[in-house]
N, C-alpha and C positions, 0 to 999 in steps of 0.2 A: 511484502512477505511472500505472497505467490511465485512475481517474480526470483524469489533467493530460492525459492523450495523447485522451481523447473528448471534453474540452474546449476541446482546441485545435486540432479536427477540424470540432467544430461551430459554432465560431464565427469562423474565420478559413481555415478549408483547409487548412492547414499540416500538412507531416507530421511522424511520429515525431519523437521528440527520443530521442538513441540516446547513452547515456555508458558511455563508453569509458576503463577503468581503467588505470592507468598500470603497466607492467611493471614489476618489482622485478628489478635486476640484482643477482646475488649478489656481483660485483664492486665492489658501493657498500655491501652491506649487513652482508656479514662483516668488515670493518674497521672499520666501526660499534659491531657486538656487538664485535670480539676486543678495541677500544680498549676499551670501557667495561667490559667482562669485566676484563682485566688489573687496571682499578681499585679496581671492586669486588671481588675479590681479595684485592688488597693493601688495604683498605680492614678486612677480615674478619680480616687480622693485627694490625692494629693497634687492635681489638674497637671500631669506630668506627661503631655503629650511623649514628646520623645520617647519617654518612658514605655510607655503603651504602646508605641508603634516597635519598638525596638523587643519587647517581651512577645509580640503577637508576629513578629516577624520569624523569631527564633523557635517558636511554637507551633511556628507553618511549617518550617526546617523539618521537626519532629514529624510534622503530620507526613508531609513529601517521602523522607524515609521510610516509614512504616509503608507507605501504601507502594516504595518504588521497588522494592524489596522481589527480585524476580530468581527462577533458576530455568537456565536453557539448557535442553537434555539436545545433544545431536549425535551420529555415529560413533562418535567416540570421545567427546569431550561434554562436561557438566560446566557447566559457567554460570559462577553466582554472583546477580547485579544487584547493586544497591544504588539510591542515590542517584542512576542512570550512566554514572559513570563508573565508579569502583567496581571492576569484576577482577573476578578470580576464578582461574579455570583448574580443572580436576579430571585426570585421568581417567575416563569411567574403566577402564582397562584395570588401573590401578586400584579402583575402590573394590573391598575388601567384606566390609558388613559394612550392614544399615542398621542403627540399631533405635527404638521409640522410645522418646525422652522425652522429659519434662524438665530438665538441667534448665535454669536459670541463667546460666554465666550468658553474659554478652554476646550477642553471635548476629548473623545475617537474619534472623528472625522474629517476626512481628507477632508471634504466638507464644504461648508456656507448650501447646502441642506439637512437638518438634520431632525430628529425626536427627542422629546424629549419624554423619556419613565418613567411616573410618575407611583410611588412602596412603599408599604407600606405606613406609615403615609401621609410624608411628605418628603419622598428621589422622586429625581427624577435622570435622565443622559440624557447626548446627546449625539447621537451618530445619525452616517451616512450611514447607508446599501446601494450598490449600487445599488439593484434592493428593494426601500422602500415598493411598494405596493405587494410582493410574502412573504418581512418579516411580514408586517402588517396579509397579508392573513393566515399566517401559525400559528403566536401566537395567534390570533381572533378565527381560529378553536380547539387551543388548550385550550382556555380559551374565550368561546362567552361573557364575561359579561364586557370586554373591552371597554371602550369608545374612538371611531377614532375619532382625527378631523383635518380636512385635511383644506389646504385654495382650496378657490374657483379658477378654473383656466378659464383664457379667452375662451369664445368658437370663434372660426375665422373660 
């Protein structure tokens, strides 16, 4: 990593390139385990090895996602990795608002605490950074014409 960040200082200016892991919400992860817990289980009554190794194998699958789940912020491009292979890059140029969500739907993220990041026309993603206000901070100085909108939090 040292070496990619003094090579791409001394040949183009550009700075750090900073990744930023996706937050694990225990709200997606424990019903993950308890479902495949329950089968592997009942899998161990029914002395069905294959079974159990094939349920606990698929259940590692889940775990690996949630935890592989990354977003690289660099001069000018977002790149969101999953899985260590599946990425998809995004214009930071292009992205348009951020906006804080709790959407549900499907997405690159291991949380219900989410951002949704609207790009280009009319593409938007959701995804979950674990520390949301240092990624918000970094693409906002990379691109000030970004609109945040954050929800309002209780003051107590």
């Amino acid at each position: 990593m040292e070496e990619e960040k003094q090579h791409k200082d001394v040949f183009d200016g550009s700075t750090e390139t900073v990744v930023y892991p996706s937050k694990v919400g225990l709200e997606l992860l424990i019903p993950v385990l308890l479902i495949f817990g329950i089968g592997i289980v009942g899998s161990f009554g029914e002395s069905s090895l294959i079974g159990v190794i094939i349920q606990f194998a698929i259940m590692l699958v889940f775990v690996l996602l949630f935890f592989s789940i990354s977003y690289t912020v660099s001069d000018e491009i977002l790149t969101v990795t999953s899985l260590f292979v599946v990425k998809k890059n995004i214009l930071i140029k292009d992205i348009t608002r951020i906006v804080e969500s709790n959407n549900p739907i499907s997405a690159p993220a291991a949380s219900l605490s989410r951002l949704e990041v609207y790009y280009g026309k009319y593409s938007s993603m959701v995804i979950s950074p674990k520390d949301k206000m240092r990624f918000i901070e970094h693409l906002t100085r990379l691109s000030p014409t970004i609109q945040v909108e954050l929800k309002k939090r209780n003051k107590k």
